[in-house]
C-alpha positions in Angstrom: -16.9 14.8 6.0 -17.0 18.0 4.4 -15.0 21.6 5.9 -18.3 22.1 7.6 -18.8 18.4 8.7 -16.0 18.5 11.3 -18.3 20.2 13.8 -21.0 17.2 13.9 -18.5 14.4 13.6 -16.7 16.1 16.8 -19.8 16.5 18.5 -20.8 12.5 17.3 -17.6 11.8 19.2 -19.4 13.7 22.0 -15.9 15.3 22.4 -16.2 19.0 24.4 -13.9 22.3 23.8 -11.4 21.2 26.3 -10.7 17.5 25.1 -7.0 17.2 23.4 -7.4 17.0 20.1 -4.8 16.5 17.4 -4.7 16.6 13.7 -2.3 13.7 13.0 -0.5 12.3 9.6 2.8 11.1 8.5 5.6 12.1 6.0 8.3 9.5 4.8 11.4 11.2 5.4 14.4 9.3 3.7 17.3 9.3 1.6 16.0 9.1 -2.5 16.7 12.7 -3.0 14.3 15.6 -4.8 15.6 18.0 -6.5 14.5 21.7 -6.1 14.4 25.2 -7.6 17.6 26.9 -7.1 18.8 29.7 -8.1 21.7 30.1 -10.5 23.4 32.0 -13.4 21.8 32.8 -16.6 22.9 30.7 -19.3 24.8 28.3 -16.6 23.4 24.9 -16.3 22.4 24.2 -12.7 24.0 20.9 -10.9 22.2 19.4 -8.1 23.5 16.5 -6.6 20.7 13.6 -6.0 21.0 11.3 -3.1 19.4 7.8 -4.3 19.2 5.5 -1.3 16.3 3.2 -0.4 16.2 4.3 3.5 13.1 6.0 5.1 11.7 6.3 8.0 8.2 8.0 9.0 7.5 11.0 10.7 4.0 10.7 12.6 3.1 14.9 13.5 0.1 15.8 15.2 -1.1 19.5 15.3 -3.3 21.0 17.5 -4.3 24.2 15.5 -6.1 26.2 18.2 -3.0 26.1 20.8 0.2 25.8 17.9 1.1 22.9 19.6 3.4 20.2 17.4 4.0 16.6 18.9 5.7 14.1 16.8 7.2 10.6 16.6 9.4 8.7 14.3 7.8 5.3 13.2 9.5 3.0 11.6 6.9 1.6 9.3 3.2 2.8 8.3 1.4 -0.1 10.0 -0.4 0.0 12.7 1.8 -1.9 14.8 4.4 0.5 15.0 2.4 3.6 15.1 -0.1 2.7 18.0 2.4 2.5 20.8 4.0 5.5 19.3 0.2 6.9 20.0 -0.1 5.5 23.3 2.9 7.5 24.5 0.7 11.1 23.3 -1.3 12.9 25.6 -4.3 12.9 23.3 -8.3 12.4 23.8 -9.3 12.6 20.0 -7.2 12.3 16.4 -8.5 13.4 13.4 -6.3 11.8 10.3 -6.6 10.5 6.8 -8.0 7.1 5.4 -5.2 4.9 6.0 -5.3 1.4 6.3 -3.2 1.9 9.3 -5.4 4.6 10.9 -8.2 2.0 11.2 -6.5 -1.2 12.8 -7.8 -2.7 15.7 -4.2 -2.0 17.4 -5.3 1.9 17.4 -8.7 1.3 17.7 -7.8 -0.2 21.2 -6.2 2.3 22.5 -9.7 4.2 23.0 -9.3 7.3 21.5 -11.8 9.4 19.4 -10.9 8.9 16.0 -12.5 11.0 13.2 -11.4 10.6 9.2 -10.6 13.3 7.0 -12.3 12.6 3.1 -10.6 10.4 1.0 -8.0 12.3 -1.4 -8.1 15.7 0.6 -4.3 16.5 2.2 -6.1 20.3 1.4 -8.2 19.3 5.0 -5.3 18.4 7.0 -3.6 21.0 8.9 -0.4 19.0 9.4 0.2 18.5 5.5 1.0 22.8 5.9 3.9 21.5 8.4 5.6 19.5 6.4 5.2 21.9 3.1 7.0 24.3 5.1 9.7 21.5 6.0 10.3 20.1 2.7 12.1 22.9 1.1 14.3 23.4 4.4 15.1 19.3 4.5 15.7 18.7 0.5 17.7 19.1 -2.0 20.8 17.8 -0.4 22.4 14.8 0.2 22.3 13.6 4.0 25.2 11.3 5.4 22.6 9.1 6.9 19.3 8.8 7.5 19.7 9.6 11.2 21.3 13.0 9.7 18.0 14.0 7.7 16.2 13.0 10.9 17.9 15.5 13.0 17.4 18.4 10.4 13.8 17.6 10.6 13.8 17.5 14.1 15.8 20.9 14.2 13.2 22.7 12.3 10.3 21.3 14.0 11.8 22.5 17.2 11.8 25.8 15.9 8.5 25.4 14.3 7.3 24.3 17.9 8.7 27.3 19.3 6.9 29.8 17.2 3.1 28.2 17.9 1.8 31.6 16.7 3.4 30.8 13.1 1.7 27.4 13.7 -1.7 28.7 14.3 -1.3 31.0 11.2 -0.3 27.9 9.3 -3.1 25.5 10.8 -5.9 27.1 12.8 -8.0 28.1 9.4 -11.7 29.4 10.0 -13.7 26.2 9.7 -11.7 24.2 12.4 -12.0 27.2 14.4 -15.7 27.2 13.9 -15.9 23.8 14.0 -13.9 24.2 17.6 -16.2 26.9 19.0 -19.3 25.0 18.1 -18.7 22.3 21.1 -19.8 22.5 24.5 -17.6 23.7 27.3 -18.7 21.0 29.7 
């Protein structure tokens, strides 16, 4: 599916303008540290501390670019199994994700919703990869007590993220989804 694909594989789906649809994808948020630009002294080295701990957890987002609206879960593993009853809880007629494994198990499968897949290799098509480039600078380069601790920091800025859905939309709602959106039958 190219930019101007989404429109026809929507409309395969036989989905209409007022169906829920989310764009959905997940983020591993854990503890192995990244460092980041900083700014310091000329001629002073910089010293970042780096957090090296094998603990992660994943963030499932979903973004619906026409309304701003952010819904997320925390999964704890990238298998189907843990991230179709995180599904079932959303209020969702139709996802539209990447080519994972996970995204195509029977578990999800079963839970009857429309599910449309990004191109292989294209994080440039998914509106919720512009979420989490605006959360990664806010969320690392520092070292977290816990993991629980990094989760609430993500989940801090997400709220506010959530609460700004006009900064969403400017983030997420680019011309060919809209296009893409408008093309589908009201009823």
């Amino acid at each position: 599916m190219e930019k101007r694909g989404l429109n026809q594989a929507l409309r395969t789906w036989g989905l209409l303008r007022r169906h829920r649809i989310l764009y959905t994808d997940e983020m591993r948020v854990g503890l192995w540290g990244q460092v980041r630009r900083v700014w310091g002294i000329r001629g002073t080295p910089v010293i970042q501390k780096v957090q090296i701990v094998f603990d992660w957890v994943y963030l499932l987002l979903g973004v619906n670019p026409q309304t701003g609206r952010l819904q997320w879960s925390w999964v704890e593993r990238m298998r189907q199994e843990y991230i179709a009853p995180a599904l079932e809880k959303w209020s969702v007629d139709a996802l539209v994700w990447d080519n994972a494994s996970s995204h195509k198990g029977y578990q999800v499968a079963d839970l009857g919703l429309s599910l449309i897949f990004l191109p292989p290799y294209s994080p440039e098509l998914s509106p919720p990869e512009r979420i989490f480039r605006e959360l990664r600078p806010k969320i690392e380069g520092q070292p977290y007590p816990s993991l629980r601790a990094k989760q609430l920091t993500v989940e801090h800025h997400l709220r506010q993220l959530a609460a700004h859905r006009e900064q969403v939309k400017r983030l997420t709602n680019w011309d060919w989804i809209q296009e893409a959106h408008a093309g589908l039958p009201q009823s």
